[in-house]
C-alpha positions as CSV (number, residue, x, y, z in Angstrom):
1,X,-21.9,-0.3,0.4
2,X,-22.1,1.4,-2.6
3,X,-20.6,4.9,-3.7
4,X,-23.2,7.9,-3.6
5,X,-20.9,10.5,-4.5
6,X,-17.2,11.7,-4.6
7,X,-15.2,14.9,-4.2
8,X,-11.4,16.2,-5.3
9,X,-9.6,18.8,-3.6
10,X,-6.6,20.6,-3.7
11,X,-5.2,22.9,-1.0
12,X,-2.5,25.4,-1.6
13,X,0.5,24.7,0.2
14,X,4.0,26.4,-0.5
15,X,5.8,27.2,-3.4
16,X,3.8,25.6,-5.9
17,X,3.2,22.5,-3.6
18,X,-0.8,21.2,-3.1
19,X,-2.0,18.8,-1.0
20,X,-4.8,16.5,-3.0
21,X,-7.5,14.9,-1.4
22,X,-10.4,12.3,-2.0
23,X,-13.8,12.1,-0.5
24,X,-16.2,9.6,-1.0
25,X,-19.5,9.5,0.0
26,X,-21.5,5.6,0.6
27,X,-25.0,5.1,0.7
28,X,-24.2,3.7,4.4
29,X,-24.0,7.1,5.8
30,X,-20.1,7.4,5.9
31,X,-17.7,9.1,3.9
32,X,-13.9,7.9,3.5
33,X,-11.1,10.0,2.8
34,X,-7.1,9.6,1.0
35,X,-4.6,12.0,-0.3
36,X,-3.9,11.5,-4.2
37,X,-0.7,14.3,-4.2
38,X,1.6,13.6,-6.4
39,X,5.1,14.1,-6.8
40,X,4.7,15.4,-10.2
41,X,2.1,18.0,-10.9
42,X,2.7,18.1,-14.3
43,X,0.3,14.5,-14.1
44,X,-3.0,16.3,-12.9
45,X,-5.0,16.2,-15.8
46,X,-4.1,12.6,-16.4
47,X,-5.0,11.9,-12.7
48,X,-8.6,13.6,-12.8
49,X,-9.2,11.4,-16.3
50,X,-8.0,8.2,-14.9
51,X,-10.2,9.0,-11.7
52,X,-13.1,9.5,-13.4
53,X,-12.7,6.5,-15.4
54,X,-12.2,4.1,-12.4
55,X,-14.9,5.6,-10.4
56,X,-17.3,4.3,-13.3
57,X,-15.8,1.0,-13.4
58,X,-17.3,0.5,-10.1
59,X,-20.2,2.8,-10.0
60,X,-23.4,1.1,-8.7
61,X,-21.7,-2.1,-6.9
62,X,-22.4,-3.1,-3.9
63,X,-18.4,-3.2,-2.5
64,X,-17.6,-5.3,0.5
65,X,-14.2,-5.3,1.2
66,X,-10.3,-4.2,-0.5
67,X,-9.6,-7.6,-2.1
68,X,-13.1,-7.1,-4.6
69,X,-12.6,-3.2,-5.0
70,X,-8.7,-4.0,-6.6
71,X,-10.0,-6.8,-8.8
72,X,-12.9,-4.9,-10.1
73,X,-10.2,-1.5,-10.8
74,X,-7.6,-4.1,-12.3
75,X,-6.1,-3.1,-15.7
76,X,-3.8,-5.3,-18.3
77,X,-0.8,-2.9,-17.5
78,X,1.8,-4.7,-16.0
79,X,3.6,-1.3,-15.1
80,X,1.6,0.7,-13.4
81,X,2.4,5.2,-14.1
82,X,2.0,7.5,-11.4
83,X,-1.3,8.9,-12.6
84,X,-2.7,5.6,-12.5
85,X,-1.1,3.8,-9.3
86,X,-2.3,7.1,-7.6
87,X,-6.0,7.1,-8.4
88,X,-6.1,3.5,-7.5
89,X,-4.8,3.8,-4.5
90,X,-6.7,6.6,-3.5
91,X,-10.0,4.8,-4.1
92,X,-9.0,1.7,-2.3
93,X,-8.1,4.3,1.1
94,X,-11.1,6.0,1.0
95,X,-13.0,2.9,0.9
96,X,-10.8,1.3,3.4
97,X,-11.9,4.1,5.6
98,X,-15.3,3.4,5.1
99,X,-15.0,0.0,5.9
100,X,-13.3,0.5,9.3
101,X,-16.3,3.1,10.3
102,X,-19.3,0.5,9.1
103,X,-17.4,-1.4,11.9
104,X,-17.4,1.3,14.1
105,X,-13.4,0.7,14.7
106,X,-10.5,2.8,14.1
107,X,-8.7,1.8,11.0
108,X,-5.7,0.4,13.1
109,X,-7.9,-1.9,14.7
110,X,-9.9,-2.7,11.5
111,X,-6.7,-3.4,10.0
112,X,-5.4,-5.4,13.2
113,X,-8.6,-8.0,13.1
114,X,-8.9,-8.2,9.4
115,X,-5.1,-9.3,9.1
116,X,-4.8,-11.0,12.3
117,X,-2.3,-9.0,13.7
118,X,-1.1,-8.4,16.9
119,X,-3.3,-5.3,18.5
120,X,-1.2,-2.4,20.1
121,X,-2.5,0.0,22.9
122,X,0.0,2.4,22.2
123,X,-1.9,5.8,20.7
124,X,1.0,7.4,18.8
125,X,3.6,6.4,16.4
126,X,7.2,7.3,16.3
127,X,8.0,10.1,13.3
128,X,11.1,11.1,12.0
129,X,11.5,14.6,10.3
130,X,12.1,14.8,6.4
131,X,13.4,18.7,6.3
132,X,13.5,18.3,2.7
133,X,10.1,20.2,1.8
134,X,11.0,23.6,4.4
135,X,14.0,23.7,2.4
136,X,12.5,23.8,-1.0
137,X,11.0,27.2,-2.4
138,X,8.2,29.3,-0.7
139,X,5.8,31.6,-2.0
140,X,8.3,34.3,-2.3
141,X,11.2,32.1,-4.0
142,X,13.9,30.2,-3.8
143,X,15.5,29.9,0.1
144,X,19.0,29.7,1.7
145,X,20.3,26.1,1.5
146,X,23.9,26.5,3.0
147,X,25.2,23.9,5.4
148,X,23.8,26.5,8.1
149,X,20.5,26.6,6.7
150,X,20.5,22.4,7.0
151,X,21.7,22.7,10.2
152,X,19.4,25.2,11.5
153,X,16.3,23.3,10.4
154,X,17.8,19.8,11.7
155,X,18.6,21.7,15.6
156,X,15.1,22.5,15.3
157,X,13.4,19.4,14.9
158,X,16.0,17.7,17.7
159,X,14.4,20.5,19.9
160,X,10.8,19.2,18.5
161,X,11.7,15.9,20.3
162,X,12.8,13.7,16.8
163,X,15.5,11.9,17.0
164,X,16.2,10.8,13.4
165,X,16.6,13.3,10.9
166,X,16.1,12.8,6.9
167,X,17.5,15.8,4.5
168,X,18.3,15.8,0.7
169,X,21.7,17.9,0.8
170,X,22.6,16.6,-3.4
171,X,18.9,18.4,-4.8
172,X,18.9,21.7,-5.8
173,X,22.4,22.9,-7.6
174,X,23.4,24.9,-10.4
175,X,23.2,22.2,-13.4
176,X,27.0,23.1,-13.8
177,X,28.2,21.7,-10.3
178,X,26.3,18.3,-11.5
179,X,28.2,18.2,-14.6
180,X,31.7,18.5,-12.3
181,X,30.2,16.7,-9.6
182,X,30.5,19.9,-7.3
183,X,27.2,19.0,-6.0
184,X,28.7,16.2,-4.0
185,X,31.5,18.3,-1.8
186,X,28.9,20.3,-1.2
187,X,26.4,18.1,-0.4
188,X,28.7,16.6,2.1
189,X,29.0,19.6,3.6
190,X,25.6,20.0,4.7
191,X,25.5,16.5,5.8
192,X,28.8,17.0,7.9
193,X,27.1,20.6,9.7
194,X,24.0,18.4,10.8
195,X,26.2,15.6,12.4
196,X,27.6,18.0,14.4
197,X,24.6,18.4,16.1
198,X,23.4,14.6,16.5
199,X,24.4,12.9,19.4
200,X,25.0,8.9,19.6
201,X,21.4,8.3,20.1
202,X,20.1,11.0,17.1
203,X,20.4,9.4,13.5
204,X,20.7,11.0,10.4
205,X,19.1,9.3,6.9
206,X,20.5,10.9,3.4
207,X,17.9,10.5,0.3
208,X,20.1,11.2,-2.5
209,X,16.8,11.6,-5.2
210,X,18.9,9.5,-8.3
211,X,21.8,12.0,-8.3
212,X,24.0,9.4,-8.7
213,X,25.6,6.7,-11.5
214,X,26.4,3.3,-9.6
215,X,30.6,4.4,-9.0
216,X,29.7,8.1,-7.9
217,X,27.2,5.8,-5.5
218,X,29.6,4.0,-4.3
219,X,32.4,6.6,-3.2
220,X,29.3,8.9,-1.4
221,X,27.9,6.1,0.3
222,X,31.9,4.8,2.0
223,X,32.2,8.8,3.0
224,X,28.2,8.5,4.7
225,X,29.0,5.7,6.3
226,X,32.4,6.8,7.6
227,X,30.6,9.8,8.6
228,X,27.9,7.0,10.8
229,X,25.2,7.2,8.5
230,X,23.7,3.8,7.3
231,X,20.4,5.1,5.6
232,X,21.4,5.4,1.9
233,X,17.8,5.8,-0.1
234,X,17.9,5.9,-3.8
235,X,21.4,6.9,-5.2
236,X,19.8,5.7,-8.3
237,X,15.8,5.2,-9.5
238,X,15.1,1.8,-8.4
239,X,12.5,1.5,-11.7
240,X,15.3,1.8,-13.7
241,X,18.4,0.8,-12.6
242,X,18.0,-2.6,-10.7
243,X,21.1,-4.1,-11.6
244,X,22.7,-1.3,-10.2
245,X,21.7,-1.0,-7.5
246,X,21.7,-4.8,-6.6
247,X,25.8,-4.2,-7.5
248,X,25.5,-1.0,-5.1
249,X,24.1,-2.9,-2.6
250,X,26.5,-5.7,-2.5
251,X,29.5,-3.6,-2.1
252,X,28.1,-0.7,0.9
253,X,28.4,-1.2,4.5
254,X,24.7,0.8,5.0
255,X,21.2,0.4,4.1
256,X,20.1,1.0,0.8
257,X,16.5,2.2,1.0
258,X,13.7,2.9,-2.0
259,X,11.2,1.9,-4.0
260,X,8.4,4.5,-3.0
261,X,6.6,5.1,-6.8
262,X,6.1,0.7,-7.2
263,X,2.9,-0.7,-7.1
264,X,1.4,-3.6,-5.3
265,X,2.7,-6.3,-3.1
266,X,4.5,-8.4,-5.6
267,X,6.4,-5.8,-6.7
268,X,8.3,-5.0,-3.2
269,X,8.6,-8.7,-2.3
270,X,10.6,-9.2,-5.3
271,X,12.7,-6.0,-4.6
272,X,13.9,-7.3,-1.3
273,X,14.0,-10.9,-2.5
274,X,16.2,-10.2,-5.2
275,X,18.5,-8.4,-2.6
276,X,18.0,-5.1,-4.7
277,X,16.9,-3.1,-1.4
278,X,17.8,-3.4,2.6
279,X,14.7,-1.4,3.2
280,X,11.6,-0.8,1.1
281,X,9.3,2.4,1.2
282,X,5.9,1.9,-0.1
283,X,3.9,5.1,-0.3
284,X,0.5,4.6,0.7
285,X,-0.7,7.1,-2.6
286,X,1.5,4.7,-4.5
287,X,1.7,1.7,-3.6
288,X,-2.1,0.3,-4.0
289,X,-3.7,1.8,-0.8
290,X,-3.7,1.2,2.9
291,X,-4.7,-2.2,3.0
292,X,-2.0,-2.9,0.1
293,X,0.7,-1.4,2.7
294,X,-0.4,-3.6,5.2
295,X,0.4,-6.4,2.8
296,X,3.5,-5.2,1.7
297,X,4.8,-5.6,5.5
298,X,3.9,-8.4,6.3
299,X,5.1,-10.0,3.6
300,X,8.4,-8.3,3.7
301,X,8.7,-8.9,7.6
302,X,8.5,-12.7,6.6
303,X,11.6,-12.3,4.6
304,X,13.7,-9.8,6.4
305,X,12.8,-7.5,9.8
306,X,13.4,-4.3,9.9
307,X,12.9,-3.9,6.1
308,X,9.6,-1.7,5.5
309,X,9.2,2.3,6.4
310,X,6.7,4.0,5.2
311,X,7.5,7.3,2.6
312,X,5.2,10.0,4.1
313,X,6.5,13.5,3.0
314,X,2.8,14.3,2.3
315,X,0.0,16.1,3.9
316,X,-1.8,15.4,7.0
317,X,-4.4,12.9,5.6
318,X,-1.8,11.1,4.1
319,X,0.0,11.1,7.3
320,X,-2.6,9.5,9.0
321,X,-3.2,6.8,7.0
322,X,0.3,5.3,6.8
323,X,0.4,6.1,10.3
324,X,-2.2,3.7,11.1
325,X,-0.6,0.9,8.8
326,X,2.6,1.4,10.7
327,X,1.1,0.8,14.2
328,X,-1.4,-1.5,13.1
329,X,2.0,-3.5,12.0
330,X,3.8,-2.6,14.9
331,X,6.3,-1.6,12.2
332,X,9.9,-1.1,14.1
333,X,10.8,1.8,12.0
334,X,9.9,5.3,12.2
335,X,7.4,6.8,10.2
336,X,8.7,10.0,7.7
337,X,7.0,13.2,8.2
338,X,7.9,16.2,5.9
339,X,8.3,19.5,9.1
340,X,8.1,22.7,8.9
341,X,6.7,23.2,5.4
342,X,3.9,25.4,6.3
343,X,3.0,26.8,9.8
344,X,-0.4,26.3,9.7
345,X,-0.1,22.2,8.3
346,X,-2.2,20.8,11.4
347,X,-5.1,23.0,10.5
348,X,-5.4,21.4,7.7
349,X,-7.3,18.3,9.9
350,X,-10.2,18.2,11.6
351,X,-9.7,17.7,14.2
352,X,-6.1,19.3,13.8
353,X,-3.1,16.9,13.7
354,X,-1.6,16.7,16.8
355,X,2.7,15.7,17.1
356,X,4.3,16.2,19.9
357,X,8.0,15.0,20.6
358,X,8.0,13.3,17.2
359,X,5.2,11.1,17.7
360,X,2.0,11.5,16.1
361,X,-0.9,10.9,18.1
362,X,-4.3,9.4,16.7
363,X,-7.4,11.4,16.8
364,X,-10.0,9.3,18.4
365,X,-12.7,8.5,16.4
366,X,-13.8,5.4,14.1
367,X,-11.9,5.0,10.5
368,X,-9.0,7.3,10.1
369,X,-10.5,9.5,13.0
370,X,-10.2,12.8,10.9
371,X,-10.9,14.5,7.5
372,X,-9.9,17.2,5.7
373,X,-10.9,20.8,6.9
374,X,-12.4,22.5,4.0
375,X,-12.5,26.2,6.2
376,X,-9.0,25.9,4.4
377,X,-8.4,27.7,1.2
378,X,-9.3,25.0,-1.3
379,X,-10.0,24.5,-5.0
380,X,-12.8,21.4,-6.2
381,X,-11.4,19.7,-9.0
382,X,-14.0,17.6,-9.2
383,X,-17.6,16.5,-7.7
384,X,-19.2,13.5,-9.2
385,X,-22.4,11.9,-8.4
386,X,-22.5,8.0,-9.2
């Protein structure tokens, strides 16, 4: 197929927040669609110019498959920025989809018989709620984030039907109570208000965002585990303190869990071959596409089970996708979900994202089986013909 035309959107969210998505149109008669949101807004500009700039690079080709499509948007960067791992990857997702509706399968399955996997009937996958983003500022401002706020939101996702639970109690202080390392009493504090709710078979995981230096890691990670938490993801930035964290992770009873802003395969094999990382978290905006996912875990499950979970605190289309890489997979660990953020987040899909007792159920259809639904308030940031 080649590339007709392509479209950039961003929908308002909350508090600042937008959701980003890609369309591209093929002369085949199908369009594919990816999220490119990234974590740092500030990197827009730099995202729309890099977009452009790949999208030229294979303008008029006649694409066949993933494996061409990343050789032909290669670069001599070794390290690969946000900006540009994200506009990669969204190009390779979109086309992915295309490729799984010229063969008139759902992407799971495309994914299934392209990697010779082993097919699954199952039509959902297992979430877990990140109650990170309904904590975080809304349109009106800041928000309560006492203990009792944690708790609140962490009761009602265990009454959604999710039984694992990821919050972020160290973001968010005064810069003096990170000076004094205030912020980590109270931190534990929220963490300790949740676990009174969670039962033997609920599970709590604690993203710590790179609060920490490697002995501050180590002290907060004996008081997690004593309090029977064993998901420990990114004390420190994994891109820039390695040794670190390889030290961290020799001396902690829990998992230590990262590594969702590196690029390609290589990259994530050597995190868990140099025993950096229990359990790696490629980001499907990240992390070279959907089809680069889909290689990260399997060769990660060659070295180590249990070792690859998706990071998904993203919008529905996002959602979606690493939601069919982690059943196509048959991935053992849940897939992260980001609750409560907006009330309105499954009309954002067409057709609307349906989750019910933390498991997200695929839409039927060929390809990711949905698209964006642009009845939503939306801004075009750019509309290309090629």
């Amino acid at each position: 197929m080649k590339i007709k035309s392509v479209k950039l959107c961003s929908f308002p969210v909350r508090g600042g927040t937008e959701w980003t998505t890609l369309e591209i149109h093929s002369d085949s008669g199908f369009s594919g669609f990816s999220e490119l949101t990234m974590s740092n807004y500030s990197l827009k500009n730099n995202l729309l110019n890099l977009l452009s700039d790949l999208l030229k690079k294979i303008q008029g080709k006649d694409l066949i498959n993933d494996e061409q499509i990343k050789k032909l948007l290669n670069t001599d960067k070794e390290n690969y920025d946000l900006a540009l791992a994200t506009s990669i990857s969204g190009i390779r997702s979109a086309c992915s989809d295309i490729f799984a509706k010229e063969s008139s399968k759902p992407l799971k399955e495309y994914l299934q018989s392209k990697y010779s996997l082993k097919s699954t009937l199952l039509s959902f996958v297992s979430l877990y709620a990140n109650i990170n983003r309904s904590l975080l500022p809304d349109d009106d401002g800041p928000i309560n984030r006492s203990p009792e706020s944690f708790s609140k939101m962490a009761k009602r996702a265990l009454d959604d039907g999710f039984s694992n639970i990821k919050c972020a109690p160290f973001d968010n202080y005064p810069n003096k109570y990170y000076r004094d390392n205030r912020f980590i009493e109270e931190g534990l504090a929220r963490i300790k208000e949740i676990k009174k709710l969670l039962t033997k078979d609920k599970n709590l995981f604690v993203d710590c965002h790179s609060k920490f230096d490697e002995k501050s890691s180590l002290i907060v990670e004996e008081e997690l585990f004593k309090l029977g938490i064993s998901w420990f993801e990114e004390p420190m930035n994994p891109k820039t303190f390695p040794q670190e964290l390889k030290e961290i992770k020799k001396r902690i009873k829990g998992n230590l869990v990262g590594g969702e802003e590196f690029y390609g395969m290589e990259r994530f094999s050597e995190l868990l071959k140099s025993k950096t990382l229990d359990i790696l978290m490629p980001d499907v905006k990240y992390c070279g596409g959907i089809e680069e996912a889909v290689k990260i875990g399997m060769s990660l499950d060659k070295i180590s089970n249990g070792s690859f979970s998706i990071h998904c605190p993203s919008g529905p289309i996002s959602l979606l996708g690493s939601a069919h890489v982690t059943s196509a997979l048959n991935s053992e660990l849940p897939l992260e979900h980001a609750v409560y953020e907006i009330s309105d987040r499954s009309d954002h899909l067409h057709p609307p994202e349906k989750i019910k007792q933390g498991k997200l159920f695929f839409p039927r259809g060929n390809g990711l089986g949905a698209k964006p639904n642009y009845k939503k308030n939306h801004e075009v940031l750019m509309e290309m013909n090629l």
